[in-house]
SEMILUM-45074 format. One record per residue (C-alpha): residue number from 1; residue in three letters; x, y, z. Coordinates in steps of 0.2 Angstrom, whole numbers, plus 5000, padded with zeros to 4 digits. Each point is the difference from the previous one (the first is absolute). Layout:
# residues N
+-----+------+------+-------+------+
:  nr : rest : east : north :   up :
+-----+------+------+-------+------+
: NUM :  ALA :    X :     Y :    Z :
...
+-----+------+------+-------+------+
//
This chain:
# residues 369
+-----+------+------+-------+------+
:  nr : rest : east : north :   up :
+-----+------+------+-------+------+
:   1 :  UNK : 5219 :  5037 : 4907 :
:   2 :  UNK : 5003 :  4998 : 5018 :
:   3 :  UNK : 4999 :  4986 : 5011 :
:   4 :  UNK : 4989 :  4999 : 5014 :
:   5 :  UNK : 5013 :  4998 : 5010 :
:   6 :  UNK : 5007 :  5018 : 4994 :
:   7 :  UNK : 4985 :  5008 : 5002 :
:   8 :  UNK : 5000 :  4995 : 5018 :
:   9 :  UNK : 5016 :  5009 : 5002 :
:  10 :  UNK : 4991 :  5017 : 4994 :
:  11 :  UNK : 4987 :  5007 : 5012 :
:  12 :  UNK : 4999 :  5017 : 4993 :
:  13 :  UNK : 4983 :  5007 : 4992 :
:  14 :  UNK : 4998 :  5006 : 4984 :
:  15 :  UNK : 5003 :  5018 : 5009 :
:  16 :  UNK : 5015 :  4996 : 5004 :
:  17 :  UNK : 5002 :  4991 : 4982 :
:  18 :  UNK : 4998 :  5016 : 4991 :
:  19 :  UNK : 5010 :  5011 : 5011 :
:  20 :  UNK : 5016 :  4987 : 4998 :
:  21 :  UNK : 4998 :  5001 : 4981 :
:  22 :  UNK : 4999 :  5017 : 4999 :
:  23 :  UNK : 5015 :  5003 : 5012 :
:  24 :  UNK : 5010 :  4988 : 4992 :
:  25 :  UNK : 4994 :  5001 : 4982 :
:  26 :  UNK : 4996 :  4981 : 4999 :
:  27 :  UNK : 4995 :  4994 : 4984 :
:  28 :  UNK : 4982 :  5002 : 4994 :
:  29 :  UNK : 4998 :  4983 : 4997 :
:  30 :  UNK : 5002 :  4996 : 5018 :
:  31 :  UNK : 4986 :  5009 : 5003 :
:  32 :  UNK : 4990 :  4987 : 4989 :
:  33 :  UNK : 5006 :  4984 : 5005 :
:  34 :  UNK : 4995 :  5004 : 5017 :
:  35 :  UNK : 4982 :  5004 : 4993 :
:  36 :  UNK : 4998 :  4982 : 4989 :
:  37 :  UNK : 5006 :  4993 : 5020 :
:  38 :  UNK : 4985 :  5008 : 5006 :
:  39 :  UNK : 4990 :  4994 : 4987 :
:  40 :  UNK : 5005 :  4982 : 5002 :
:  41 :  UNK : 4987 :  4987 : 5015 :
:  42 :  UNK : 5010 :  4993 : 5014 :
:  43 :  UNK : 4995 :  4986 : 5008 :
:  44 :  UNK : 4997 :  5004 : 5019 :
:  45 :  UNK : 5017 :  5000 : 5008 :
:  46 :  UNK : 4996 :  4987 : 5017 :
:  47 :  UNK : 4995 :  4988 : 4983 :
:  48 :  UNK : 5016 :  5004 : 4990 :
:  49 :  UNK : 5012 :  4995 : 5017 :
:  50 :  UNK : 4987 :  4984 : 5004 :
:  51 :  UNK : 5004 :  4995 : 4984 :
:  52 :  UNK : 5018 :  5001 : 5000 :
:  53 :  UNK : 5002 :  4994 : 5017 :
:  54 :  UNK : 4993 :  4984 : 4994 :
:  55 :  UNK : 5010 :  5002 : 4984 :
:  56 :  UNK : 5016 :  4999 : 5013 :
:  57 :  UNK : 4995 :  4982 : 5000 :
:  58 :  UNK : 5005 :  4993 : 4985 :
:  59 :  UNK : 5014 :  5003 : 4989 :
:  60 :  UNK : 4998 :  5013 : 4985 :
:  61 :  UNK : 5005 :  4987 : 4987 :
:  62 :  UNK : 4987 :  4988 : 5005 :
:  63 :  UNK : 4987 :  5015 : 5002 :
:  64 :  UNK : 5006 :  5007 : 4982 :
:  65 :  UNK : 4997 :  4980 : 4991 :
:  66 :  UNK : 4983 :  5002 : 5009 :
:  67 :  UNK : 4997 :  5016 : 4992 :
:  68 :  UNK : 5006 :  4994 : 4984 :
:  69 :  UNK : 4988 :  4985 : 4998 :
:  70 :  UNK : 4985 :  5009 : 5009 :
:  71 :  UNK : 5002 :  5013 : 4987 :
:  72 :  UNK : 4999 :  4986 : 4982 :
:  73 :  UNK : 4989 :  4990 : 5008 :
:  74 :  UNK : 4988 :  5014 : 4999 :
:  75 :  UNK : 5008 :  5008 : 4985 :
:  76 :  UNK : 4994 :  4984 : 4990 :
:  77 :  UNK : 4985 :  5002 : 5006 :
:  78 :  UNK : 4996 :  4981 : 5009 :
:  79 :  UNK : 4995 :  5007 : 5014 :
:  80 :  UNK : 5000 :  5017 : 5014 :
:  81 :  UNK : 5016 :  4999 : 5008 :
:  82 :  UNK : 4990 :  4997 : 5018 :
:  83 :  UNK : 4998 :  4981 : 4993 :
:  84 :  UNK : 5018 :  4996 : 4997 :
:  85 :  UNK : 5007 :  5006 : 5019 :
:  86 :  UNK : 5006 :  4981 : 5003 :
:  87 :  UNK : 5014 :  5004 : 5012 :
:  88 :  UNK : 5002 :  5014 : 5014 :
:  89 :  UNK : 5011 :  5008 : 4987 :
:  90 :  UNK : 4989 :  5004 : 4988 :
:  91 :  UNK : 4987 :  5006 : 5012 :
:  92 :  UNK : 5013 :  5011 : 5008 :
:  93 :  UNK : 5006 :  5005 : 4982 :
:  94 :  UNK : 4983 :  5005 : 4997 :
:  95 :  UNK : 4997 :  5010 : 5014 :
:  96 :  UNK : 5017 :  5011 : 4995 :
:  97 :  UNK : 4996 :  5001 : 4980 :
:  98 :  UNK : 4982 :  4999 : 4998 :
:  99 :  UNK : 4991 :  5005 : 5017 :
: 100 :  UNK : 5007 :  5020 : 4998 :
: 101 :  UNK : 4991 :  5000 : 4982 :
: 102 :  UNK : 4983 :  4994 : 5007 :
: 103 :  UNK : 5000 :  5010 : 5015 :
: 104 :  UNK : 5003 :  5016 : 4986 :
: 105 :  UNK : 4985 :  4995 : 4990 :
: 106 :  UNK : 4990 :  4998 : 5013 :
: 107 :  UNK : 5003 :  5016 : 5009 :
: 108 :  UNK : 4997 :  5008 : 4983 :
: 109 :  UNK : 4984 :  4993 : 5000 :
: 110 :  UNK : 4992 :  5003 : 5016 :
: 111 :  UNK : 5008 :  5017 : 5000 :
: 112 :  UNK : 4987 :  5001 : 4988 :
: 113 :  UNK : 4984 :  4994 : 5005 :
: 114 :  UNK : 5005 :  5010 : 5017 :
: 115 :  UNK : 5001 :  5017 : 4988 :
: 116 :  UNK : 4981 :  4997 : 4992 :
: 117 :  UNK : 4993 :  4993 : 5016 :
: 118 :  UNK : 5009 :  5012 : 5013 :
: 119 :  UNK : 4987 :  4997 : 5015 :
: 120 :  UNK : 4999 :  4979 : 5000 :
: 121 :  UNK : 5007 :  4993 : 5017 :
: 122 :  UNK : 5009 :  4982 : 4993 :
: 123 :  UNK : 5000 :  4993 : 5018 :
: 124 :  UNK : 5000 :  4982 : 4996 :
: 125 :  UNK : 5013 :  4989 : 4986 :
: 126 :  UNK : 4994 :  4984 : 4991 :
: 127 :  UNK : 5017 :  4995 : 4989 :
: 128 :  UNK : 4995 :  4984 : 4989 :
: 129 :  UNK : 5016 :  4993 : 4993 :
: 130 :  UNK : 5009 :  5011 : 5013 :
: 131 :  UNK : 5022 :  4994 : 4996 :
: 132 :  UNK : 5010 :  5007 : 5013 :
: 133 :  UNK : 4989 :  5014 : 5004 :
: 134 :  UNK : 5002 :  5016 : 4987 :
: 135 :  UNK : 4982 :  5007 : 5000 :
: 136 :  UNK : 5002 :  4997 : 5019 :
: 137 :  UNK : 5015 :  5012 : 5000 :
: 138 :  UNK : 4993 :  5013 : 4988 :
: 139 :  UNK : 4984 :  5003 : 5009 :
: 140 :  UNK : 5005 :  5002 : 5016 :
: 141 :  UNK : 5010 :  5013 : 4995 :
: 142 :  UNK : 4983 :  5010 : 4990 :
: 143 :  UNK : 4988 :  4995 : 5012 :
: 144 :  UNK : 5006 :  5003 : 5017 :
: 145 :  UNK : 4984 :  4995 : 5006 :
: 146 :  UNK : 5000 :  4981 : 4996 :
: 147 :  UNK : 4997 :  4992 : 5013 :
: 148 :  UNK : 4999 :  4981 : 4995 :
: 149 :  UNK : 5006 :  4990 : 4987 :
: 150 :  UNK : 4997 :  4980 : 4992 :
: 151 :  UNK : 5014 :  4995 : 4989 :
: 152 :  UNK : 4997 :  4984 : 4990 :
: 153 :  UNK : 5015 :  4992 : 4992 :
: 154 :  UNK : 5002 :  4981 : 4995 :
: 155 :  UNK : 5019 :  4999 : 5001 :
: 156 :  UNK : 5005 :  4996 : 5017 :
: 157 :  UNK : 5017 :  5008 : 5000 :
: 158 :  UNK : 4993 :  5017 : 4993 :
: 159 :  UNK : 4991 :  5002 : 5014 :
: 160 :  UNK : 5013 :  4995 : 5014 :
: 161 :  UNK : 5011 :  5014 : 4988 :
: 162 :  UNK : 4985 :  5011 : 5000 :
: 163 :  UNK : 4998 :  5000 : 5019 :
: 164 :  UNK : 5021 :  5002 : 5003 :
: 165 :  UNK : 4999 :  5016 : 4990 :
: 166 :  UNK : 4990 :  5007 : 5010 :
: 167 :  UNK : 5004 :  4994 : 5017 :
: 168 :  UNK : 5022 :  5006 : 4993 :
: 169 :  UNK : 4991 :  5017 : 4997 :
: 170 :  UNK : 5000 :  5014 : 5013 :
: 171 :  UNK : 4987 :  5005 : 4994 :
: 172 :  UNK : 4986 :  4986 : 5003 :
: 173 :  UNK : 4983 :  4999 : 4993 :
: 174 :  UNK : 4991 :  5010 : 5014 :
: 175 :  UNK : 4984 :  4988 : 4998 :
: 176 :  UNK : 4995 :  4984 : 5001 :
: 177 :  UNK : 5007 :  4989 : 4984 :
: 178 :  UNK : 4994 :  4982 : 4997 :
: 179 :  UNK : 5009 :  4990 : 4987 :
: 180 :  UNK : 4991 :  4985 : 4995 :
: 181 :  UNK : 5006 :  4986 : 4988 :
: 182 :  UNK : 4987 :  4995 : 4985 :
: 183 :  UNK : 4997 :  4996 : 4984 :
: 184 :  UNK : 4990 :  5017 : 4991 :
: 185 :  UNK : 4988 :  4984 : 4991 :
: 186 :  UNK : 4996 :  4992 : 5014 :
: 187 :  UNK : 4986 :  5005 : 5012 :
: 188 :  UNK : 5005 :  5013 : 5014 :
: 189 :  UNK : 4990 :  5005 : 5012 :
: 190 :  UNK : 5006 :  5018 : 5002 :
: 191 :  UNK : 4989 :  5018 : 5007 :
: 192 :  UNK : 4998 :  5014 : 4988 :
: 193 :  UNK : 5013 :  5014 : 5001 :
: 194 :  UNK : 5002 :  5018 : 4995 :
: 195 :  UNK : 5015 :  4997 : 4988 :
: 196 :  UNK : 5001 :  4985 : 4991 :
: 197 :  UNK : 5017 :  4996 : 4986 :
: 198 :  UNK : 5003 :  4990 : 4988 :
: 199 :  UNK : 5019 :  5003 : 4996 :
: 200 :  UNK : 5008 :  4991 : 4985 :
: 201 :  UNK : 4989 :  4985 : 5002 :
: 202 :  UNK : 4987 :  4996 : 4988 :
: 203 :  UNK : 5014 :  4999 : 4988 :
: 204 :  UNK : 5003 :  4983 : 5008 :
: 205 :  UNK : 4984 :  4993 : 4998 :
: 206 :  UNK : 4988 :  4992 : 4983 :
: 207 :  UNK : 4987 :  5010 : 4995 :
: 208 :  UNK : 4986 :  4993 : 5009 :
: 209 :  UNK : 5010 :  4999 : 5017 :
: 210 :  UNK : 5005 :  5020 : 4997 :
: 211 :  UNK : 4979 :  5004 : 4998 :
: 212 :  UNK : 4996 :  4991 : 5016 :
: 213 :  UNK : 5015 :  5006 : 5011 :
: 214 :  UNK : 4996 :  5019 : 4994 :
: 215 :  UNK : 4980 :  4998 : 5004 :
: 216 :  UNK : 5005 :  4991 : 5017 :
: 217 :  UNK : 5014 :  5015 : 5002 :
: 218 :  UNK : 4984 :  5012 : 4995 :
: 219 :  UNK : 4989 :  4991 : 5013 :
: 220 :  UNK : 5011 :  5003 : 5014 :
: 221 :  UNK : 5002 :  5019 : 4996 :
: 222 :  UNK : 4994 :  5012 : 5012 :
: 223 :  UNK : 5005 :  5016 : 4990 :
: 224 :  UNK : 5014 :  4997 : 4987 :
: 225 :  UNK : 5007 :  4988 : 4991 :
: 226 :  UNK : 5017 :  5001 : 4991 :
: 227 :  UNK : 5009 :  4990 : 4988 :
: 228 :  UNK : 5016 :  5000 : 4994 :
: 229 :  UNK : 5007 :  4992 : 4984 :
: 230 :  UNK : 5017 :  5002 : 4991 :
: 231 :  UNK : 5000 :  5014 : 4988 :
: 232 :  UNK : 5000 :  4988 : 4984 :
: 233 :  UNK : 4985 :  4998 : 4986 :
: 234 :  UNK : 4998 :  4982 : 5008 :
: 235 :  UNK : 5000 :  5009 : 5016 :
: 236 :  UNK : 4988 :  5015 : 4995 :
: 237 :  UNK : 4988 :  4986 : 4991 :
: 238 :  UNK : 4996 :  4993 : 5016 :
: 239 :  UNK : 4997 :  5016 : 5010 :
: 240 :  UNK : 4989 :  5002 : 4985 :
: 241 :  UNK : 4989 :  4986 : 5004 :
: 242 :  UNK : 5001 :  5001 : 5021 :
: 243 :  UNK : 4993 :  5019 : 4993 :
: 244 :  UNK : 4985 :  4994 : 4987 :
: 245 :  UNK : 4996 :  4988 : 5016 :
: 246 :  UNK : 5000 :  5013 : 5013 :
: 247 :  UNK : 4988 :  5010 : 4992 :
: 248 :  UNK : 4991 :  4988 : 4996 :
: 249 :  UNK : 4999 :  4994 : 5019 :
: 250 :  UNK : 4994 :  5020 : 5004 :
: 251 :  UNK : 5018 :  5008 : 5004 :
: 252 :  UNK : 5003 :  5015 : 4997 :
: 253 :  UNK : 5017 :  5005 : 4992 :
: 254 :  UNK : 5014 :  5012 : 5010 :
: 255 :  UNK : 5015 :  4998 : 4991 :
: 256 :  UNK : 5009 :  5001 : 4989 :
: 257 :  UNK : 4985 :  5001 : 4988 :
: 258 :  UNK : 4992 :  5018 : 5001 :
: 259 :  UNK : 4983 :  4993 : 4992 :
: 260 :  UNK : 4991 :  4982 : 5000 :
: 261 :  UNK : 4998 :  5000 : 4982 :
: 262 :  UNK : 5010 :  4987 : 4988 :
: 263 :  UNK : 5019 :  5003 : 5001 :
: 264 :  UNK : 5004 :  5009 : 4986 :
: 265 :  UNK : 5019 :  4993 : 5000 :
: 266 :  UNK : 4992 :  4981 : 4999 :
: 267 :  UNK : 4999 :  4992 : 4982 :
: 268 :  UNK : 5015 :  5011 : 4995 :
: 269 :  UNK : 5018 :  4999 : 4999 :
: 270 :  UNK : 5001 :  5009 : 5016 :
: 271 :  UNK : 4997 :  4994 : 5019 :
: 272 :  UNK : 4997 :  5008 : 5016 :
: 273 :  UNK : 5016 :  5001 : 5010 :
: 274 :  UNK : 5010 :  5011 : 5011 :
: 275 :  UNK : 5018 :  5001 : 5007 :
: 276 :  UNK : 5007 :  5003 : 5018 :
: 277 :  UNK : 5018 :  5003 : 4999 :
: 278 :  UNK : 5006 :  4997 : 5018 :
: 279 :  UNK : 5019 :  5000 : 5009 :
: 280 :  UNK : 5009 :  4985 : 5000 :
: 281 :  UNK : 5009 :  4996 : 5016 :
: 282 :  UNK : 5018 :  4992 : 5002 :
: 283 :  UNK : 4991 :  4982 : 4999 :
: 284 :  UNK : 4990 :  5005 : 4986 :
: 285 :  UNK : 5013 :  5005 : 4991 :
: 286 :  UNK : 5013 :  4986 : 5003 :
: 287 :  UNK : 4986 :  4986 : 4997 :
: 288 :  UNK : 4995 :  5010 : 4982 :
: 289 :  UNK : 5020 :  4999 : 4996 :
: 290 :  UNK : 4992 :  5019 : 4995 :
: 291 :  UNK : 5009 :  5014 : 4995 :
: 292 :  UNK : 4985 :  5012 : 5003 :
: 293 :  UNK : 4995 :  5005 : 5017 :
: 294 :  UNK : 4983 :  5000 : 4995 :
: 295 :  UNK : 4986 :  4990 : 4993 :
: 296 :  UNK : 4984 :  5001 : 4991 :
: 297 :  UNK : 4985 :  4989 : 5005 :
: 298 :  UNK : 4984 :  4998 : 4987 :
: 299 :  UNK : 4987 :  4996 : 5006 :
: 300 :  UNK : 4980 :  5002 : 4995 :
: 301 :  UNK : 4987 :  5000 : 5015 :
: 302 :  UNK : 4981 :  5001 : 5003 :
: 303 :  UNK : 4995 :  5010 : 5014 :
: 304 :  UNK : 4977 :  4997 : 5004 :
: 305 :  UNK : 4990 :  5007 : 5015 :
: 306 :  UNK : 4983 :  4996 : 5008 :
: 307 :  UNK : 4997 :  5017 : 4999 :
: 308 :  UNK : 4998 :  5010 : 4986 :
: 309 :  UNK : 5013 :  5016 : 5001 :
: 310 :  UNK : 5001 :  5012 : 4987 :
: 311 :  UNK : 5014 :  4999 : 4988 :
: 312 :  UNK : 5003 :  5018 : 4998 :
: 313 :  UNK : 5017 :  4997 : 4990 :
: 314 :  UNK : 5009 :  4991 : 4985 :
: 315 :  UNK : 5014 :  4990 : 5000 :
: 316 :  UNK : 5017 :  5001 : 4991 :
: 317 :  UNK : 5003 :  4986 : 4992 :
: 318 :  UNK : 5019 :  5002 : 4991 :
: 319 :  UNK : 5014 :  5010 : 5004 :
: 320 :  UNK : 4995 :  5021 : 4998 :
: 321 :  UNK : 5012 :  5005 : 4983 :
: 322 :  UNK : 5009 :  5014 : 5005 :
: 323 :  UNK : 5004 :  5012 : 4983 :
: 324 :  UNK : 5005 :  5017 : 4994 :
: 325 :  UNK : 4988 :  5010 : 5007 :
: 326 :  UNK : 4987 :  4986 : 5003 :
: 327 :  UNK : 4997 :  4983 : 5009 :
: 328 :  UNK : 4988 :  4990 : 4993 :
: 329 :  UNK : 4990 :  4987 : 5013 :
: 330 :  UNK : 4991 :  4983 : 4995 :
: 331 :  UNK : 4985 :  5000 : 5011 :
: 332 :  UNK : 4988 :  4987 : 5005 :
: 333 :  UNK : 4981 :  5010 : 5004 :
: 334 :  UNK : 4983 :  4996 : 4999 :
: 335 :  UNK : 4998 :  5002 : 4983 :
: 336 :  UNK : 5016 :  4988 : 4994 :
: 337 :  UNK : 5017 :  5004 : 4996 :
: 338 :  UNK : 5007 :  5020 : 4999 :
: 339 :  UNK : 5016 :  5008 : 4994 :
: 340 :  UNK : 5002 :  5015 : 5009 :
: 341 :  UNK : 5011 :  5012 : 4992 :
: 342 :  UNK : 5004 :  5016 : 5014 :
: 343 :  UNK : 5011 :  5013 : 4994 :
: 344 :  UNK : 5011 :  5013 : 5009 :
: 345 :  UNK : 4987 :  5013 : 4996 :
: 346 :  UNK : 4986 :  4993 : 5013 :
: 347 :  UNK : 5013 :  5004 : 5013 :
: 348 :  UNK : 4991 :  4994 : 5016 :
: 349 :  UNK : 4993 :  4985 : 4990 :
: 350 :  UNK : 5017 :  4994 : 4994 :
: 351 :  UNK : 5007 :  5004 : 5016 :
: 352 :  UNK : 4989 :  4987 : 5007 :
: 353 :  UNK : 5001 :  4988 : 4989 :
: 354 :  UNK : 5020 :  4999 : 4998 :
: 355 :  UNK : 4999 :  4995 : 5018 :
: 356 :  UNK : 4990 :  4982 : 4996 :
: 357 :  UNK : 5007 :  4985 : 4998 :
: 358 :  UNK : 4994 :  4981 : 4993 :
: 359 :  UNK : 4985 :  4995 : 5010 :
: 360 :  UNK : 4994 :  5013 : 5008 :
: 361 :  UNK : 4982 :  5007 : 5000 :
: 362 :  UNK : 4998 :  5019 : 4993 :
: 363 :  UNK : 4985 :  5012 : 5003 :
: 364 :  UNK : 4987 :  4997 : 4987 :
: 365 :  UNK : 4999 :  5019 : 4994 :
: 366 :  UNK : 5021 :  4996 : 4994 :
: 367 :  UNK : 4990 :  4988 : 4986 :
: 368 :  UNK : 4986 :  5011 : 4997 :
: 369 :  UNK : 5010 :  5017 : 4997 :
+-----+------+------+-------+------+
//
């Protein structure tokens, strides 16, 4: 793959891509890897050069033993990796290794709820259990309207990192940001706002705190509220339970669940979970020790509305099987779970389909022909 750093050095379009492999007989495959680039999420540039600027600071040894123990202590599980930032290390190390995949999940998902709701004006940001600022990052880039935004963080530190990133960027939040420092139990006296997240944070909480901080986040929600889980079944389980509570609370679903109906997937072998594969930058990379110069984040997600928008499409919910002749798609619709098989023969059909990826939302009639 190449580096970011290389594909800087190339300005020329996919025009000029074509004509330099046909004049110089390239090999085909070239042709493909500069596709699967294309396919893979970036984090915004201003955020990737904030981040390594503040990288700069620290020696890539110490960064890379930040990594290291960030990443087992949440491999085994004793806790999200935001609790274990004890030194400016770690928290730096987690802004290089972790902050890029959460920023990809997020975009994923509000990319989402932006298709199915194309007209909604998000003009105001409540972030409960904000870290160093991700859904901040990912929503002013897909809703250039924002024009305020209340981030809640407990951890000090994240929130002085939070506000350098953005104050090392060139490109600056053009609205009003307030960070505040709390505790998500405690009692906070906050205004209602159009957007309201919850990323990777109930996962944090007992049982009883998670219900309470997802009705409070519900209480404060204008128009949407998102939450963002890791894409494991422990992960899915509780997105599963913030759902049953949401519709219960008189949500209404948006994504990625094309129906309000019990989750066909739940009570199976199976969970719901999707998979953003984004670019590692040259921080990235060196902290991971990675060979790769990609990663792939899984995540599961719960996307619920005041208002009640038609959900004019299904979901894919596994990678499409590409075969001889055929690709067969695992569907999520309105009915429960569907394997569409599309062969060659339905040319504009499987034309279509080839074209879809993990995730996205396809037109009803695709499941109904």
């Amino acid at each position: 793959m190449l580096s970011l750093e290389a594909k800087k050095t190339f300005h020329f379009s996919l025009h000029s891509l074509l004509n330099l492999i046909v004049s110089n007989s390239m090999e085909c495959y070239t042709l493909l890897i500069f596709k699967e680039i294309k396919r893979f999420m970036e984090i915004p540039q201003d955020l990737q050069e904030a981040i390594e600027e503040l990288s700069a600071e620290y020696s890539l040894r110490d960064l890379q033993e930040a990594a290291l123990d960030l990443s087992g202590q949440y491999r085994r599980k004793e806790s999200h990796t935001s609790r274990f930032m004890e030194s400016a290390a770690h928290r730096v190390a987690y802004l290089a290794s972790r902050m890029p995949a959460t920023c990809a999940a997020i975009s994923h998902c509000l990319k989402a709820f932006r298709k199915i709701a194309a007209d909604i004006q998000v003009r105001s940001l409540l972030d409960l259990g904000a870290g160093p600022g991700s859904v901040l990052w990912m929503a002013k880039e897909i809703f250039p309207e924002i024009e305020e935004a209340t981030l809640i963080e407990q951890d000090s530190e994240l929130i002085r990192l939070g506000k350098k990133l953005l104050s090392n960027s060139q490109k600056t939040a053009p609205f009003d940001v307030k960070w505040r420092a709390g505790d998500l139990s405690s009692e906070l006296d906050l205004d209602c706002h159009d957007l309201v997240s919850l990323s990777y944070v109930i996962g944090e909480l007992d049982t009883d705190s998670q219900k309470k901080i997802i009705q409070k986040a519900w209480e404060k929600t204008s128009k949407i509220l998102l939450i963002v889980e890791p894409g494991t079944p422990d992960g899915f389980e509780r997105i599963m339970q913030a759902r049953d509570l949401l519709i219960s609370e008189g949500a209404y679903i948006l994504a990625p669940c094309p129906h309000s109906k019990a989750c066909p997937m739940r009570g199976t072998d199976k969970w719901c979970h999707f998979k953003e594969r984004l670019q590692r930058g040259k921080i990235h990379r060196s902290l991971k020790q990675a060979s790769l110069s990609y990663e792939d984040e899984n995540f599961s997600y719960l996307v619920v509305s005041r208002q009640n928008y038609p959900l004019n499409e299904d979901r894919v919910v596994g990678h499409p099987q590409k075969k001889s002749g055929h690709l067969r798609l695992e569907l999520c619709t309105e009915n429960g779970l569907l394997q569409k098989t599309v062969s060659k023969r339905h040319k504009e059909l499987y034309r279509l389909s080839k074209k879809l990826s993990w995730g996205e939302g396809v037109p009803r009639s695709l499941s109904e022909n």
